[in-house]
C-alpha positions in Angstrom: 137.1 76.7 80.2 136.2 78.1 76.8 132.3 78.4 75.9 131.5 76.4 73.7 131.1 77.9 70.1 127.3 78.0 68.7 126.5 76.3 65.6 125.6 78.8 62.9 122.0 80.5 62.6 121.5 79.8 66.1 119.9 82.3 68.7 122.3 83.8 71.0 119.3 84.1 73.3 118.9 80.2 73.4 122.5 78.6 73.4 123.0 74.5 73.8 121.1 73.1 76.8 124.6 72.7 79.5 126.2 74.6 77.3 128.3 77.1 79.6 126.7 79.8 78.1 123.1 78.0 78.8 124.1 77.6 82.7 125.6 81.2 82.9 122.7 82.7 81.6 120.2 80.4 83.1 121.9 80.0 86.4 119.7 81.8 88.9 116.8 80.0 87.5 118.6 76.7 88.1 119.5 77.6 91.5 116.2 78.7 92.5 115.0 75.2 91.3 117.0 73.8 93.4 116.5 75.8 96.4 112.8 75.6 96.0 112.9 71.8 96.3 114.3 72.0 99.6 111.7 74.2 100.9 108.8 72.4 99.5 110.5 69.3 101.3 109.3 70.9 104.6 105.1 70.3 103.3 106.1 66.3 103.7 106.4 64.3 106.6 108.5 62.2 105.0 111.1 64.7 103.3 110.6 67.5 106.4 113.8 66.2 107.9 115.8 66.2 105.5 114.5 69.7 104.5 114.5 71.2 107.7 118.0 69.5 107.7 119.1 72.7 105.4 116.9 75.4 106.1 116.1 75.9 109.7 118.8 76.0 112.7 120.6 73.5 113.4 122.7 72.4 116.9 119.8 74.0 118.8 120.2 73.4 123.0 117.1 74.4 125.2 118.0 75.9 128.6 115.5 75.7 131.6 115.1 78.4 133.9 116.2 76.5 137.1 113.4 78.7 139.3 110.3 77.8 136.6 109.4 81.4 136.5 110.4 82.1 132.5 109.9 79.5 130.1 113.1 77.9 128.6 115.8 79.4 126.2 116.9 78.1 122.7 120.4 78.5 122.2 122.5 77.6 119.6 126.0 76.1 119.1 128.4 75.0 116.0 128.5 71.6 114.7 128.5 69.9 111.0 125.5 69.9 110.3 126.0 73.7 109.7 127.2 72.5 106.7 123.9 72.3 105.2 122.4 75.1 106.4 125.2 77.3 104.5 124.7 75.2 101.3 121.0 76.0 101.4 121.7 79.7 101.8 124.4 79.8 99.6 121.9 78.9 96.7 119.7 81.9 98.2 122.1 84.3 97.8 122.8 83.1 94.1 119.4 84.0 93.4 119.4 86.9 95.1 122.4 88.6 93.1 121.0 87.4 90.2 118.1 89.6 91.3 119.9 92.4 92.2 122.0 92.4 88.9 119.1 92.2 86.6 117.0 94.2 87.9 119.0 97.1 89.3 122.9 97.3 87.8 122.1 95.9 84.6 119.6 98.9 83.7 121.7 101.9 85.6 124.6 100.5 83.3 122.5 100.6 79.9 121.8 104.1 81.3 125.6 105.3 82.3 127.2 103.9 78.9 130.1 102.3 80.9 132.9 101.0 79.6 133.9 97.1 80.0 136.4 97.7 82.7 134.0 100.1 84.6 131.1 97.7 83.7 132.9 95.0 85.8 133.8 96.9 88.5 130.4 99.0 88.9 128.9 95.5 89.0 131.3 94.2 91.8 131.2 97.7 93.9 127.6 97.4 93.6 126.7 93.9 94.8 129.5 94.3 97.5 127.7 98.0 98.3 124.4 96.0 98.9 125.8 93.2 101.4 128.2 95.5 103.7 125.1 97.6 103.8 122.8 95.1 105.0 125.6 93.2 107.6 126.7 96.2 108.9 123.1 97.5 109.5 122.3 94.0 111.2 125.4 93.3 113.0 124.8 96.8 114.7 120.9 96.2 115.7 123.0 92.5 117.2 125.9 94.5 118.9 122.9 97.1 120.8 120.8 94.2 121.5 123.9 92.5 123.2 125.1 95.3 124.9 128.4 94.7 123.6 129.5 98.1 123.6 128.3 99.7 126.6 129.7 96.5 128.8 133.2 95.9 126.6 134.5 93.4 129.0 131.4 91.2 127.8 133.6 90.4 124.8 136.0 87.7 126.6 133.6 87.6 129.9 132.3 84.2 130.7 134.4 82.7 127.4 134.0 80.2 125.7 131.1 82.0 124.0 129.6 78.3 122.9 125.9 79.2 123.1 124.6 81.6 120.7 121.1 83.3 120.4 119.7 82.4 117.2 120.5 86.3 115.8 123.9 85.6 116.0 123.9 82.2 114.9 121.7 82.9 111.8 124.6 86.3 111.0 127.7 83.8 110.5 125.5 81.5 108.7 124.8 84.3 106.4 128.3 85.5 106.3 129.9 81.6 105.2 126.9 81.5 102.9 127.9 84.8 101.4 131.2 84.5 100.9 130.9 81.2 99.2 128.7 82.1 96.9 131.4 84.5 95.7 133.3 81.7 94.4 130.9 80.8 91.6 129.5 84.0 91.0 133.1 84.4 89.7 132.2 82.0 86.9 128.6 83.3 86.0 129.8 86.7 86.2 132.6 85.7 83.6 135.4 87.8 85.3 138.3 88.4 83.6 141.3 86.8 84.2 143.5 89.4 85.5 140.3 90.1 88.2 140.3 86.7 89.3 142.7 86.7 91.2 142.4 89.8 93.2 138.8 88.6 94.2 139.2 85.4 95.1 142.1 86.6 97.4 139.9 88.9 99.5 136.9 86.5 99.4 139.4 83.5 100.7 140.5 86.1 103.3 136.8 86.8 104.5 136.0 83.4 104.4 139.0 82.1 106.4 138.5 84.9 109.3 135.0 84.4 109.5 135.2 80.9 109.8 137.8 81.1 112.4 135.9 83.4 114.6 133.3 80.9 114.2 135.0 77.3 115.2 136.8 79.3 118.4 134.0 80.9 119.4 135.4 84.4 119.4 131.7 85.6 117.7 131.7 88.3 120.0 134.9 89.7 118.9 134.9 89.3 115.1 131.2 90.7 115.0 132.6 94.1 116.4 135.2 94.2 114.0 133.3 93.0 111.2 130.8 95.6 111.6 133.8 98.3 111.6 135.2 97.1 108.6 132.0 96.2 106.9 130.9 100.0 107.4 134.2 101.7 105.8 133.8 99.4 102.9 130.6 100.5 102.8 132.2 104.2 102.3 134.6 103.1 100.0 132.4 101.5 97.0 129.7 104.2 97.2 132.0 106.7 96.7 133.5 104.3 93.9 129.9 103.9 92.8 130.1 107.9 92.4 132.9 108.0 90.5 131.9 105.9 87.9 128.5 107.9 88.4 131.1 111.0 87.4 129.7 112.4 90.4 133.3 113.7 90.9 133.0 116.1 93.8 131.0 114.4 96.4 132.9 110.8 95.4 135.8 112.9 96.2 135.2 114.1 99.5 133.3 110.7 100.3 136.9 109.5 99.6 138.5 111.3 101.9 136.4 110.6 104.3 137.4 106.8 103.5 141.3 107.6 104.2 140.5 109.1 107.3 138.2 106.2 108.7 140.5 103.3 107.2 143.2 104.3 109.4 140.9 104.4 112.5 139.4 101.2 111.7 142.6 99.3 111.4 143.8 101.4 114.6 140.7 100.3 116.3 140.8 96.7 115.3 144.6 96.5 117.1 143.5 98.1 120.2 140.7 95.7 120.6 142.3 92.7 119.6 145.0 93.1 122.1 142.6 94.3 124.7 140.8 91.2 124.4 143.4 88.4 123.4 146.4 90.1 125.4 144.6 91.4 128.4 141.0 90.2 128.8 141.3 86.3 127.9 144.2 85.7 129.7 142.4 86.0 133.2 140.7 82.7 132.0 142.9 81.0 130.7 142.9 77.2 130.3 146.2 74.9 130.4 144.9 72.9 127.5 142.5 73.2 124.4 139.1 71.4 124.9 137.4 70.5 122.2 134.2 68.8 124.4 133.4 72.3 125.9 134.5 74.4 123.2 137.7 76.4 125.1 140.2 77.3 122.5 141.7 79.8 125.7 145.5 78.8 125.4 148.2 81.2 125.0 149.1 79.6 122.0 146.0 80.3 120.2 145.4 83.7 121.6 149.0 84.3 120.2 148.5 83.0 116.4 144.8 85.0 116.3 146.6 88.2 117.3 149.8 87.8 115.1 146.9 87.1 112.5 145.2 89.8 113.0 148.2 92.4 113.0 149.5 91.0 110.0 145.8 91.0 108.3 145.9 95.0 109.4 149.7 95.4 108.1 148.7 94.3 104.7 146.3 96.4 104.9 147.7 99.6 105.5 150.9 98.4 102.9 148.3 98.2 100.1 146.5 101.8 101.0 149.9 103.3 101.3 151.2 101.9 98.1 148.1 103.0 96.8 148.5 106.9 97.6 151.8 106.3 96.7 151.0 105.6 93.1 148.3 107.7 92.8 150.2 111.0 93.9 153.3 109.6 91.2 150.7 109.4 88.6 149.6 113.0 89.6 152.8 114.5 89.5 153.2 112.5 86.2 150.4 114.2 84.8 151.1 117.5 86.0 154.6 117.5 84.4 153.0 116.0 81.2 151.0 118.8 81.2 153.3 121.5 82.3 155.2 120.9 79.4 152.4 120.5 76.8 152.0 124.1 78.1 155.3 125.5 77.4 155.2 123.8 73.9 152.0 125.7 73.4 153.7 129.2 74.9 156.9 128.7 72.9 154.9 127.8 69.5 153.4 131.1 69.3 157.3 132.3 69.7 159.0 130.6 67.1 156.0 131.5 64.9 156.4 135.2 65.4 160.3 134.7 65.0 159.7 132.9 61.5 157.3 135.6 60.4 159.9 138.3 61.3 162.8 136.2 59.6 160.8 135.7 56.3 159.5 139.1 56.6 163.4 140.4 56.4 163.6 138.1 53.8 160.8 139.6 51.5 162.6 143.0 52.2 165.9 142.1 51.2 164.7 140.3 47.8 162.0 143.0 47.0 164.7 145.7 48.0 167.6 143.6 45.7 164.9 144.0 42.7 164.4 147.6 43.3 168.1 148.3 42.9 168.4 146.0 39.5 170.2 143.4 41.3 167.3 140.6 40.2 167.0 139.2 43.3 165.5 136.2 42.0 168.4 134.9 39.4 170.5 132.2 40.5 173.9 132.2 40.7 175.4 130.3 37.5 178.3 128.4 39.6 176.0 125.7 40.5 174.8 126.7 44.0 171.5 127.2 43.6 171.1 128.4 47.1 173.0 131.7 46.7 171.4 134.5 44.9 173.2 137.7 43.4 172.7 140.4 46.6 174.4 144.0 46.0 174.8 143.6 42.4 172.9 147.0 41.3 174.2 150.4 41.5 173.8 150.5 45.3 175.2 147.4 46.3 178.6 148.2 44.4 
């Protein structure tokens, strides 16, 4: 939609109350609002369910030590009532880009003198910098806490993987919230149209995987490979970030550090996906889906998440090799451009010398014609003015 125009001798720092530029520029406080509500519904008795309905947990299941030794577990599963939950964080993570922007971006741009492209996309590196920072840092304390490495088998062991600690319940809560939030931000961030559509297509992808992982209960899977591909991201916009920074020699050997870990990553995201939905799953596998207990085990299924998942990594790989591809044409672009910008300059200096040396021969001739009488400067009376008389005087004859 087009903003709205604003009426003559108004402020631009106080546009029409729902205006579009009002809400984009007042958005975070509007959210925050919002969000605060909620949270002040959990002082009542009379609002605390509803409040806690958004805020806290939800789907909790308490498990009793059988022996009476430990006290009882709280697990978590999946239900709608997530819903909620990722609304109320969603508005969270509003605020806290909002935060982030204002207070850190805005004033390294105002600093850096950026252009409006590099504006944009210093803006979108850096907010995406910040989150695969802070998921990959967490999702790595959640993997060593889990043992998921050490004990790899753990990762389709005793599947499905309905109960969650809250950790991990509270990581994909995050991660929906997140990647929702992207979809308005798109609005108060006013991207451009020919950015659009690139964003949304990577933020629908996230959000599709993630919520996949989610509903089957493959948590323990897709938080390994999350964490691998959130920390090569991670790799990828700093060294963007240091580009733009015109930090040009460390962003370029951060880059190449990126090429070589973006192959391994997608390498390492196969081999794991087939070693748990080829090999591992397959020893428990169920004749049927069941919904009740949560057992998504069929072949079928394990089938469509891997074909998914190679076909995720193919595109991948087809946009990084297209991407070298172009780069290294517009390289040997360049260095042809200038290649030949060079032999202009080397052959300028050539003609130059060769003009000097013609009118040089020139001046001789004439001032040698005028020595001998021969007038070298009278034109010839037949009309052609671009003859003159040469070898008329005593010598020439």
């Amino acid at each position: 939609m087009a903003v709205t125009r604003r009426p003559k001798g108004s402020s631009s720092k106080n546009p029409p109350v729902f205006s579009h530029e009002f809400i984009i520029q007042n958005h975070a406080d509007i959210v925050s609002c919002v969000a605060m509500v909620l949270a002040i519904g959990l002082m009542f008795q009379a609002t605390s369910p509803i409040a806690s309905l958004f805020i806290t947990l939800q789907h909790n299941v308490t498990i009793e030590d059988p022996t009476g030794d430990l006290p009882p577990l709280t697990s978590y599963t999946y239900g709608l009532k997530d819903i909620f939950t990722v609304f109320f964080y969603m508005l969270i993570f509003v605020v806290i880009h909002a935060v982030i922007q204002e207070y850190i971006f805005d004033k390294l741009n105002r600093r850096m003198h950026l252009s409006k492209i590099k504006h944009s996309k210093f803006n979108e590196s850096g907010q995406l910098l910040v989150f695969y920072a802070a998921s990959a840092c967490w999702g790595i304390d959640i993997i060593i806490r889990e043992n998921y490495v050490s004990n790899i088998s753990s990762l389709w062991e005793s599947y499905p993987h309905v109960q969650l600690t809250s950790m991990v319940k509270f990581y994909y809560i995050a991660q929906l919230a997140y990647w929702i939030h992207a979809y308005p931000e798109l609005y108060f961030q006013k991207a451009k149209k020919d950015e659009v559509w690139s964003q949304v297509q990577y933020i629908t992808i996230y959000l599709v995987f993630v919520t996949v992982a989610y509903v089957l209960n493959m948590t323990r899977l897709a938080l390994l490979l999350l964490v691998l591909h959130y920390v090569v991201e991670f790799i990828f916009h700093a060294s963007r970030l240091l580009y733009f920074s015109e930090k040009t020699e460390i962003s370029n050997s951060s880059f190449m550090i990126w090429n070589i870990l973006f192959v391994l990553v997608r390498l390492s995201t196969i081999t794991l996906s087939v070693l748990t939905l080829w090999y591992g799953m397959p020893k428990t596998s169920s004749s049927a889906i069941s919904f009740h207990e949560g057992n998504f085990n069929t072949q079928i299924v394990r089938v469509n998440c891997l074909v998914a998942v190679f076909l995720l990594q193919a595109w991948l790989m087809w946009n990084f090799i297209t991407f070298h591809l172009r780069r290294a044409r517009e390289r040997t672009e360049a260095a042809n451009a200038a290649n030949s910008s060079a032999n202009k300059k080397l052959a300028s200096p050539k003609s130059s010398i060769k003009k000097k040396k013609s009118k040089g021969v020139k001046d001789n001739d004439e001032s040698r014609g005028s020595e001998d009488g021969s007038g070298g400067d009278e034109p010839v009376q037949n009309g052609n003015t671009s003859l003159r008389l040469r070898g008329s005087g005593p010598k020439g004859r």
